[in-house]
C-alpha positions, 0 to 999 in steps of 0.5 A: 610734305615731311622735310627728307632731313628730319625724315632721314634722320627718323629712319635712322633712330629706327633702324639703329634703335637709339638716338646715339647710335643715329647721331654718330651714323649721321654725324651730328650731335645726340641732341641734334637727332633728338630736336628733329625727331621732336619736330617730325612728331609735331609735323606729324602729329603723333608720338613716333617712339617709345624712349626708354632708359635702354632702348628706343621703340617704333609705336604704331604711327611710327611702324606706318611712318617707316615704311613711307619715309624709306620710300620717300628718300629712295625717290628723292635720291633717284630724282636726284641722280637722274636729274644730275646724270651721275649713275651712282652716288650716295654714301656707302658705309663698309666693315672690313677685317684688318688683315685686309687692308694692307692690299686687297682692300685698296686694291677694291677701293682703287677699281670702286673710286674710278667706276664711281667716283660720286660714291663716299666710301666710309670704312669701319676695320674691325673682327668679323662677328663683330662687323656682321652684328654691325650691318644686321643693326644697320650701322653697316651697309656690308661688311668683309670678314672672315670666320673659322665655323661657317656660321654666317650667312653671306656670300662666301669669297675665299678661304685661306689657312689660319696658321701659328706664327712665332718669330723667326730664330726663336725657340718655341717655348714649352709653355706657349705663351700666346697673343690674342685678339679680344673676344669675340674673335674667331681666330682666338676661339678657333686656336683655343679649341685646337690647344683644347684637343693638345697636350701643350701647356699654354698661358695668354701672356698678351692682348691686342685689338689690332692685327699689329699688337698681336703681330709685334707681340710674335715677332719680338718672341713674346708669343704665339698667335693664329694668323691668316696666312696672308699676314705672315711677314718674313721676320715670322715662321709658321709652326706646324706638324714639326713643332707639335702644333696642333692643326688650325682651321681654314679661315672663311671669308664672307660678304655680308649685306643688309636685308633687302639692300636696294641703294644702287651704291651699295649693290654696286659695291658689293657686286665688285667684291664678289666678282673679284674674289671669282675671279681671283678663285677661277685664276687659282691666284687668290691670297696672290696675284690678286690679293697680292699676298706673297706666301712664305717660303717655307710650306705650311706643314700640320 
């Protein structure tokens, strides 16, 4: 019987594609996952994966291997929650867009903890694009995020409106000067495309890898920046038709899993995300009363 450590970890290597990114899913050193997949080739007797400089690749053994040591570990991890009477247990490992962790992401996590306290919730905040890519290589096990074209697959939760926002009691200037997320991000390819179609001058005068730079950065006057709606604070004003803006697209908020996903926590969490943006869609309250997101004062004019 192959032991479940050096076969998780062997699952890992694979469906990672490389020892690093193993480690770091793992949380243990490189070297670490390497002795153990040492150790499973000599238990089994065969080369498991091809190394190379840059990329690490299944062989034939280790195409066979996969498949049984995946069975192996949902079995022992069904044994286990059977025998402990706890419903759901485990690790789930969830990429969330930062604009929605100021409340609806504790919101989730708050109802996710009190159904199933035994499950560990790891988070990753980041882009969309770039959490997707993220649960397609297996470092994720879903991810929230939003998007301005529509070109994912996912569940589709919600959809808001991407606005510019400037400080409040500033004057617009005449060249734009504008704050961004670095690429990829699908807000700033979304306002470049609309500042394409326009007349305004523009420059990039700032770049953030946080929903905080990029906002600090327009409430100081400093620049211009594409935000979600929800994220408007009053020290900023949304500019629009009146201020020759040109119109932003809505941005689009999807669920995304990994292929086949079976994990009982996994499937659980992803189950409660879409049932709460349903409900909050079948209430006419997404963006408020269940997100808790307070829209300005002002409307949002294009």
């Amino acid at each position: 019987m192959f032991d479940t450590g050096l076969l998780r970890s062997f699952v890992a290597v694979a469906e990672s594609g490389g020892f690093t990114k193993a480690a770091k899913l793992l949380n243990c050193t490189q070297s670490t996952v390497s002795a153990q997949i040492q150790r499973l080739e000599d238990e089994a007797g065969s080369l498991l994966f091809v190394r190379s400089t840059r990329s690490v690749q299944l062989t034939s053994a280790g195409e066979t291997l996969l498949g049984y040591a995946r069975t192996i570990l949902r079995l022992n991890e069904d044994a286990r929650l059977r025998l402990s009477g706890v419903r759901h247990a485990g690790r789930v490992r969830v990429g969330v867009n930062e604009e929605l962790t100021d409340s609806w992401l504790p919101k989730v996590l708050h109802r996710f903890g009190r159904q199933y306290p035994e499950v560990e919730v790891e988070l990753e905040i980041g882009i969309g694009p770039s959490l997707f890519e993220m649960v397609e290589t297996r470092e994720l096990d879903l991810a929230v995020g939003g998007l301005c074209n529509g070109r994912a697959e996912g569940r589709r939760l919600w959809s808001e409106p991407l606005v510019w926002a400037f400080a409040a009691g500033v004057e617009v200037p005449s060249v734009l000067p504008l704050a961004f997320f670095p690429e990829p991000c699908p807000y700033r390819e979304a306002a470049l495309r609309a500042l394409a179609g326009s007349p305004k001058q523009w420059r990039i005068v700032s770049t953030s890898s946080s929903l905080a730079g990029v906002r600090a950065a327009a409430i100081a006057g400093l620049a211009l920046t594409p935000l979600p709606l929800q994220t408007i604070r009053p020290s900023l004003r949304i500019l629009g038709k009146k201020d020759k803006m040109p119109r932003l697209p809505e941005i689009e908020y999807i669920l995304q899993t990994r292929e086949k996903e079976t994990r009982p926590a996994a499937s659980a969490l992803a189950n409660l995300i879409q049932e709460m943006a349903a409900k909050a869609i079948s209430s006419d309250a997404v963006g408020e009363k269940a997100l808790s997101i307070r829209r300005p004062r002002q409307s949002v004019r294009h």
